[in-house]
C-alpha positions as CSV (number, residue, x, y, z in Angstrom):
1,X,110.3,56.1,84.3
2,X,111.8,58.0,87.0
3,X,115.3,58.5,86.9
4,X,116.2,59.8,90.2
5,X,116.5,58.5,93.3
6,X,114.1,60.9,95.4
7,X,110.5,61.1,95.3
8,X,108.5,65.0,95.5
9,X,105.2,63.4,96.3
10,X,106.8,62.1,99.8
11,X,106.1,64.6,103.0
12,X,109.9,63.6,104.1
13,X,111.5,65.0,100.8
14,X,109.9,68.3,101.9
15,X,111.5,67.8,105.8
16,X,115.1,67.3,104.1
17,X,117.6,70.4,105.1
18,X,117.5,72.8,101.8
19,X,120.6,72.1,100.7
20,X,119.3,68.6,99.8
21,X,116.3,69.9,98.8
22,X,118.4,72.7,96.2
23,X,120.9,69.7,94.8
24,X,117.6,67.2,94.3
25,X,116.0,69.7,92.6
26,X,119.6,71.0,90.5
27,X,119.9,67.5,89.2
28,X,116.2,67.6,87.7
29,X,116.8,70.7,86.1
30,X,120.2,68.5,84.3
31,X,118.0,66.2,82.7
32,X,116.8,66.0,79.2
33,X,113.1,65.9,79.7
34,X,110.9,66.2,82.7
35,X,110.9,63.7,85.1
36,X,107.1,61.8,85.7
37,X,106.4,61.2,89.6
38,X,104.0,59.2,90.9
39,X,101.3,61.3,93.4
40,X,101.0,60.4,97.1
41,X,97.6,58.6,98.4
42,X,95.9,60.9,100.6
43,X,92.3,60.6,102.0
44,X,90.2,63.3,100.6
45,X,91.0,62.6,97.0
46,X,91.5,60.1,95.0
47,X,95.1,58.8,93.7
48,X,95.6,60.3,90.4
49,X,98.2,59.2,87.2
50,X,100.9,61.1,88.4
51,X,102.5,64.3,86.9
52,X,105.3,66.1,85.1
53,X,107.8,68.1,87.4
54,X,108.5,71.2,85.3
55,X,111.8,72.3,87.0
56,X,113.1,75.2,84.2
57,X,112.5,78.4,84.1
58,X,111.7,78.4,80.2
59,X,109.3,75.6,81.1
60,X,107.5,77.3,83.3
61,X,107.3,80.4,81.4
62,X,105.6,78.5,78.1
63,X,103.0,77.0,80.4
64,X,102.0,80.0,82.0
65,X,101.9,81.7,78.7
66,X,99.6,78.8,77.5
67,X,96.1,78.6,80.1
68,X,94.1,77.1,77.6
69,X,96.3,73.8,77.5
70,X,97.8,74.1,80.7
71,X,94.5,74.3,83.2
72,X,94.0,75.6,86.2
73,X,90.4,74.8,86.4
74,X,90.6,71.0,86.3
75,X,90.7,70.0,89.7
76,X,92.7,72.6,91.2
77,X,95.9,74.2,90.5
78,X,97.1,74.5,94.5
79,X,97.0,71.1,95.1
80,X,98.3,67.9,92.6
81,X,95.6,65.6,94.0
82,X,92.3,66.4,91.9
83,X,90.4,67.8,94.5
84,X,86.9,67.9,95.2
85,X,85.0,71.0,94.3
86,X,84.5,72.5,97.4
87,X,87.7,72.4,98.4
88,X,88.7,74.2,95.5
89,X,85.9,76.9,95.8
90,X,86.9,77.3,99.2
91,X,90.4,77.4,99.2
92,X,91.8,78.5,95.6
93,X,88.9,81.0,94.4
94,X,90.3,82.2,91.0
95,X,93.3,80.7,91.2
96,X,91.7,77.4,90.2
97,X,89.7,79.0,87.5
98,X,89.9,79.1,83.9
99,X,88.5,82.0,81.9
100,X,85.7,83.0,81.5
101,X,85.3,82.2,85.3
102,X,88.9,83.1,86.0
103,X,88.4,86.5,84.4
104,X,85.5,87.5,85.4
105,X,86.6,87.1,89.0
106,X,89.7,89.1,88.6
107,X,88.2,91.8,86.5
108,X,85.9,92.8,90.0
109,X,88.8,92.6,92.4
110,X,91.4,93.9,90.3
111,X,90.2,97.1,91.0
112,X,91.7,97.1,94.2
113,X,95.1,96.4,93.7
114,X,96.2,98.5,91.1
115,X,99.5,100.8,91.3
116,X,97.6,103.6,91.9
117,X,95.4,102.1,94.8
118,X,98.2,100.8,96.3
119,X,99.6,104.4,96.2
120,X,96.8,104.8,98.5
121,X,97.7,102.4,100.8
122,X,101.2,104.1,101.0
123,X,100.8,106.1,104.5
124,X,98.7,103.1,106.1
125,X,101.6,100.7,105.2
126,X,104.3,103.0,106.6
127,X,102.4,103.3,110.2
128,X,101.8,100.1,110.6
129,X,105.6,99.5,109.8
130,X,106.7,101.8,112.2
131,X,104.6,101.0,115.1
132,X,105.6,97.1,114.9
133,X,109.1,98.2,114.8
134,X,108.7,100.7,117.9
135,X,107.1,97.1,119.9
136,X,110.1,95.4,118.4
137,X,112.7,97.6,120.3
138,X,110.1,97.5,123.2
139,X,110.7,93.9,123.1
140,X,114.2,93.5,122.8
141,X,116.3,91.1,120.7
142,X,115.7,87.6,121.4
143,X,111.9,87.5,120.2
144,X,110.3,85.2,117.2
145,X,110.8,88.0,114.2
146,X,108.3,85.6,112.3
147,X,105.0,86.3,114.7
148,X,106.8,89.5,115.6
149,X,107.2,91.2,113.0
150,X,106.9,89.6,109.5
151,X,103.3,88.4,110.2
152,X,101.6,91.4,111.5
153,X,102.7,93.7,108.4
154,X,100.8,91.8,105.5
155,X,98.1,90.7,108.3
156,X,97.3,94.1,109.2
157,X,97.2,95.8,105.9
158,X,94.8,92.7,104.4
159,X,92.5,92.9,106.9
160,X,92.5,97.0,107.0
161,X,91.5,96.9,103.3
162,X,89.0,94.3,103.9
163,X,87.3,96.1,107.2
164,X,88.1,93.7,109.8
165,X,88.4,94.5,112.9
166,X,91.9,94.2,114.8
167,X,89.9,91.6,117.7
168,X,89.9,89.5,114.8
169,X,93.3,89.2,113.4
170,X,94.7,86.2,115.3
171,X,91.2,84.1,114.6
172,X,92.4,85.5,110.9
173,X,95.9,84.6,111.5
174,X,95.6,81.2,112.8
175,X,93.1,79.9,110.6
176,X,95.0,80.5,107.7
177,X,98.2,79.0,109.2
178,X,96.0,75.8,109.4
179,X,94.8,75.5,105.6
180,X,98.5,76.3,104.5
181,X,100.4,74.5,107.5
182,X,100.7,71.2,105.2
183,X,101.1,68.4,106.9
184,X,103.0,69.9,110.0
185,X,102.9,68.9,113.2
186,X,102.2,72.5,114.8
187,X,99.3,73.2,112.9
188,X,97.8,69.5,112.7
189,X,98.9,68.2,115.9
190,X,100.7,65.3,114.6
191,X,97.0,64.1,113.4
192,X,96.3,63.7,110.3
193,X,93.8,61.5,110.4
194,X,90.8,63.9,109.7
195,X,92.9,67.0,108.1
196,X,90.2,67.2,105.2
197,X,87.4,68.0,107.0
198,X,89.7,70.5,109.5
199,X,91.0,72.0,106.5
200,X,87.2,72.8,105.3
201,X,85.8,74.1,108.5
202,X,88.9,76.6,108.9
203,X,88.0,77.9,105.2
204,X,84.4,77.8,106.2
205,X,84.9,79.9,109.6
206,X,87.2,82.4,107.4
207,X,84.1,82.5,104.8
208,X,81.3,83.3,107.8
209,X,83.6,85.8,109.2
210,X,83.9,87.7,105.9
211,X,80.5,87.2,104.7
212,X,78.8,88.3,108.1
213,X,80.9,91.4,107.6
214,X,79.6,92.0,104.0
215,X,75.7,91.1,105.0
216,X,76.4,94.5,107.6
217,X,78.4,96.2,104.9
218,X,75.7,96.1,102.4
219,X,73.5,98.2,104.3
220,X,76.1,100.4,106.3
221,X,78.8,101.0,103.4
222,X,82.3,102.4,104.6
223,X,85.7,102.6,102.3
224,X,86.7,99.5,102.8
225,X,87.0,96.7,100.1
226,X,84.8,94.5,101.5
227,X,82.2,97.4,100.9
228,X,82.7,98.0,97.4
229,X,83.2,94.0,96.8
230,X,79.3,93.6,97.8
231,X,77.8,96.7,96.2
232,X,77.8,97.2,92.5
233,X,80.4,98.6,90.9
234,X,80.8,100.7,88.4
235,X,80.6,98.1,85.5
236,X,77.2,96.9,87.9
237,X,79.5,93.5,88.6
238,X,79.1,92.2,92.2
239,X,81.0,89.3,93.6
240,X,78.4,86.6,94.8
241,X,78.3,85.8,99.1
242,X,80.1,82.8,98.2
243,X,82.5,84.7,95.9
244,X,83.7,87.3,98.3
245,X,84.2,84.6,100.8
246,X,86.2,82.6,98.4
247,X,88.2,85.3,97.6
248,X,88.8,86.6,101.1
249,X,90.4,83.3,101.8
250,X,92.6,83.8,98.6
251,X,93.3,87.3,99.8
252,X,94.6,86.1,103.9
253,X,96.1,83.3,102.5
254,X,98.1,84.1,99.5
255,X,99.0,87.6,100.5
256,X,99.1,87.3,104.1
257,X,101.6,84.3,104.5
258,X,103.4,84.5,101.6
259,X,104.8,88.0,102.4
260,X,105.2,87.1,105.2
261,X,107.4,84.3,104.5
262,X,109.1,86.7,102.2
263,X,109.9,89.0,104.7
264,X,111.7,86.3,107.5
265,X,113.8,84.9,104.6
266,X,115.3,88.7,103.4
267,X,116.2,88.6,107.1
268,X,118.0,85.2,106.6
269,X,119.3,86.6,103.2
270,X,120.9,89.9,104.4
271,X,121.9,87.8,107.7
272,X,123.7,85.5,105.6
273,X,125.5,87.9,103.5
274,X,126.7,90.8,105.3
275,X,128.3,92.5,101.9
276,X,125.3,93.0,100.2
277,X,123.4,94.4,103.6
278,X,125.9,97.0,103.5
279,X,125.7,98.0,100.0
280,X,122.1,98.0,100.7
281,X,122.6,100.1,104.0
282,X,124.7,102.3,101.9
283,X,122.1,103.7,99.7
284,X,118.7,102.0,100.8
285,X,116.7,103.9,98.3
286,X,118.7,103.1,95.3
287,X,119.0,98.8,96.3
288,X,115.8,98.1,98.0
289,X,114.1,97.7,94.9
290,X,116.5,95.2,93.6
291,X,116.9,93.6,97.1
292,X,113.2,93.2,97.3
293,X,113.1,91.3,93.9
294,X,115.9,89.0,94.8
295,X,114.5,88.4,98.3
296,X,111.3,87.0,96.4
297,X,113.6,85.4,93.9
298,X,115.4,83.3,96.6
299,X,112.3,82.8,98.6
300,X,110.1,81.9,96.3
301,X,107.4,81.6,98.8
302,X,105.2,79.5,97.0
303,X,107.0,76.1,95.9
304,X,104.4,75.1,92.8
305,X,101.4,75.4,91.2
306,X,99.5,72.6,89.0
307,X,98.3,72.7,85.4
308,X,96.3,69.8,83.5
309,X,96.8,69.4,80.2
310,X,93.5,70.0,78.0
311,X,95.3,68.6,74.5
312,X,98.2,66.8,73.0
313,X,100.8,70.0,73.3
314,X,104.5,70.1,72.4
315,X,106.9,72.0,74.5
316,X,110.2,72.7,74.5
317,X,111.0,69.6,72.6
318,X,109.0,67.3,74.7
319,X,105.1,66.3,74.4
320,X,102.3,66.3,77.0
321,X,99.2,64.8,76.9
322,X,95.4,65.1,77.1
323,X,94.5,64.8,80.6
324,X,98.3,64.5,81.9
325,X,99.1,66.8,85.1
326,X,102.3,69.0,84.7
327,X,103.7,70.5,88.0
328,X,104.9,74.6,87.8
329,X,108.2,74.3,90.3
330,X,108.4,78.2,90.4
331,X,111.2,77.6,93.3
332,X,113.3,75.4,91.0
333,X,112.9,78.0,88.4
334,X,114.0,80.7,90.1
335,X,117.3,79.2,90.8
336,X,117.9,77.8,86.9
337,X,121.5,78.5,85.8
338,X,120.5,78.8,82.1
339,X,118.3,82.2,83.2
340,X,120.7,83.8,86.7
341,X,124.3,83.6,86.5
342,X,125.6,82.2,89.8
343,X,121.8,81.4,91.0
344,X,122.3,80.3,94.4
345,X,124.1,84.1,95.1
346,X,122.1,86.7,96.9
347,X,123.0,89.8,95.0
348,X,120.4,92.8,95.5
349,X,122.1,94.6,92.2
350,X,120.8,91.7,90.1
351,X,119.6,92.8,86.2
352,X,117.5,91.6,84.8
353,X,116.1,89.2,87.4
354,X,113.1,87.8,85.5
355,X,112.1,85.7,88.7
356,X,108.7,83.9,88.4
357,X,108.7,84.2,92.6
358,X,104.5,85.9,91.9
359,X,104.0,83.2,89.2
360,X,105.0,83.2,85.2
361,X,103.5,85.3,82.6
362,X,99.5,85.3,81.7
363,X,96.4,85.7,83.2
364,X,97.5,83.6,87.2
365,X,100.7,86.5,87.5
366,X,99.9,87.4,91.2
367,X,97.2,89.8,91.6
368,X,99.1,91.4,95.2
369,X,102.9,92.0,93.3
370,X,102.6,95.4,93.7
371,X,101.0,95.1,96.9
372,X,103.3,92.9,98.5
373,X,106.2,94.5,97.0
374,X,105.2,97.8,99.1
375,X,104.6,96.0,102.1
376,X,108.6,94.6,101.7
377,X,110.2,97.7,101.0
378,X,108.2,99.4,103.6
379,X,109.5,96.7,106.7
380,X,113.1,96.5,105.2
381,X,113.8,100.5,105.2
382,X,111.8,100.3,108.6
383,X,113.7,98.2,109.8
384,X,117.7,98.9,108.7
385,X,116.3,102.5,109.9
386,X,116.0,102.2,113.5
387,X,117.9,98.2,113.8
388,X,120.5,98.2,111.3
389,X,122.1,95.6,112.8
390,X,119.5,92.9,113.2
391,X,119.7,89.6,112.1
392,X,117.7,86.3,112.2
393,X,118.8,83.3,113.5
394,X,118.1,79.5,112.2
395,X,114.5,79.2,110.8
396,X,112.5,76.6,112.0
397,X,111.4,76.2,108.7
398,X,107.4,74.7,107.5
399,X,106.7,71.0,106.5
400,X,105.3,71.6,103.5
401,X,105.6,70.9,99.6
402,X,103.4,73.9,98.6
403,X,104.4,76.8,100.5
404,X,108.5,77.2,101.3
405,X,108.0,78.9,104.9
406,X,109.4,80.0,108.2
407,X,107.4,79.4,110.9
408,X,109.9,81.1,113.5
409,X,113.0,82.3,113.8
410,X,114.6,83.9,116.5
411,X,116.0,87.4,115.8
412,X,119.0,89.8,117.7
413,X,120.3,93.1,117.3
């Protein structure tokens, strides 16, 4: 029975102003047990039995730590609905994959993202920082920081390591604000009458895009990753058509808007708290490390993921059941008084700040941390370098329960 008076399956819980949204989610985390909620109805799936909201941060990390009872492969782990396969081919790749699948997968692209690759990616990052900072003072204050600025970092760098071309980074861009623009107006047009089958031909345009890209890179190699995705690798593992264009959607979606996301809220953050922007301006290389961390703490750009449970499993003192679906709430987590002293504070000297804001421990941690760690250092010292002063205005924040985003914001300095 549910024991509270507010419902998470319901698109207007997600519309409520945060601070709703913060004590809702502080009065779940009170409770002695999880609390069962019943799933929406929606039209490309069918109504399941409902699910466990996991809301602490020990919670959260015993699941994670746990894939073979808590699955991502069983109907999808980025949405609660049981979704139909090709959505979940499409649209999740490995993420709603159990091993052997699962680590198969990330064993060919992992490749990629290691510390020392990303090393590589140090001076490319930097540039592309700089030069949308230099556009940014061109434009004066007054201008959307989100599309601005936040977006085009992660954009450019994603689609640079994948060989796309820059005439295609706003068919890129805008396709994957569709598949993660929820159920908001801007993206759907207030329709949501045929959102299924919109959702699948933006995934399927990303796909063709990527794939055509690999058919040419197949026989004309460069050093891009799209290159080395489709020819053998050194272990002779290739990523199938369908595969790479799986994965690219994983890659533009999951590392494109959730950095960026991360990015407009540090704005918000040090905005918001003008003592610790100038502890951080005081000695950027010694805080931006812990500033990034709590920015993605506080962020928490992705709200949930989903887990089915393969066999009766105790946890924590409570039981869970075969077949029963049990909700990841990595924002609730992150913000869990038993784990962060004074957990709604923004403090950038933080330690230890064992945040789950790229996912708990096991096999589903983020694949892009280190990446996307880089990419937010890079655009904060960028930025209190040449516009120390500027700060971001009220976000116009995303309608939607997965992904906690800003879809503009107005900056000025």
């Amino acid at each position: 029975m549910t024991l509270v008076d507010f419902d998470l399956s319901d698109q207007a819980f997600w519309a409520l102003p945060m601070t709703e949204r913060e004590a809702a989610f502080a009065r779940l985390r009170a409770l002695d047990a999880p609390v069962f909620f019943e799933e929406m109805d929606v039209s490309f799936a069918p109504k399941g039995p409902g699910y466990h909201a996991l809301v602490r941060h020990a919670d959260i990390l015993e699941a994670s730590r746990n894939p073979s009872v808590f699955s991502s492969g069983q109907g999808g782990a980025t949405n609660i609905p049981d979704m139909p396969a090709e959505f979940t081919e499409y649209f999740g790749s490995m993420i709603n994959m159990d091993d052997p699948r699962h680590a198969r997968l990330r064993r060919i692209v992992s490749r990629a993202f290691t510390p020392k690759m990303i090393k590589q990616f140090e001076a490319d990052v930097e540039s592309a920082a700089a030069r949308i900072v230099d556009d940014l003072v061109a434009k004066g204050p007054g201008c959307d920081f989100v599309t601005e600025v936040a977006a085009r970092l992660p954009l450019k760098i994603i689609c640079d390591m994948m060989g796309i071309p820059e005439k295609d980074y706003q068919f890129v861009f805008d396709r994957s604000n569709f598949i993660l623009g929820g159920f908001d107006p801007e993206y759907t047009g207030g329709d949501v009458s045929d959102i299924a089958g919109r959702l699948l031909n933006a995934g399927l345009e990303l796909q063709q895009l990527v794939q055509d890209l690999a058919a040419y890179r197949a026989e004309h190699p460069t050093a891009d990753l799209t290159s080395s995705l489709v020819n053998a690798n050194l272990d002779g593992e290739r990523l199938t058509m369908q595969e790479l264009g799986s994965f690219f959607i994983l890659l533009v979606v999951a590392g494109n808007e959730t950095t960026r996301n991360a990015i407009s809220y540090g704005l918000r953050l040090l905005t918001k708290n003008p003592s610790q922007r100038a502890l951080l301006l005081s000695d950027p290389d010694a805080h931006l490390p812990g500033a990034v961390e709590e920015i993605v703490r506080l962020a928490s750009p992705v709200n949930f993921m989903r887990r089915k449970v393969t066999r009766d499993f105790e946890m924590n003192g409570h039981l869970y059941r075969e077949g029963e679906k049990a909700v990841l709430f990595y924002w609730s987590a992150n913000r869990d008084a038993a784990v962060f002293d004074d957990p709604d504070t923004f403090d950038i000297t933080r330690d230890p700040n064992p945040h789950v804001g790229y996912g708990g421990p096991g096999p589903h941690f983020c694949l892009g941390a280190h990446l996307a760690r880089r990419e937010i250092t890079v655009m904060f010292r960028e930025l209190l370098r040449r516009v120390p002063g500027i700060e971001g205005g009220k976000p116009d924040r995303l309608h939607s329960s997965f992904i906690n985003g800003i879809k503009h914001m107005e900056c000025t300095f």
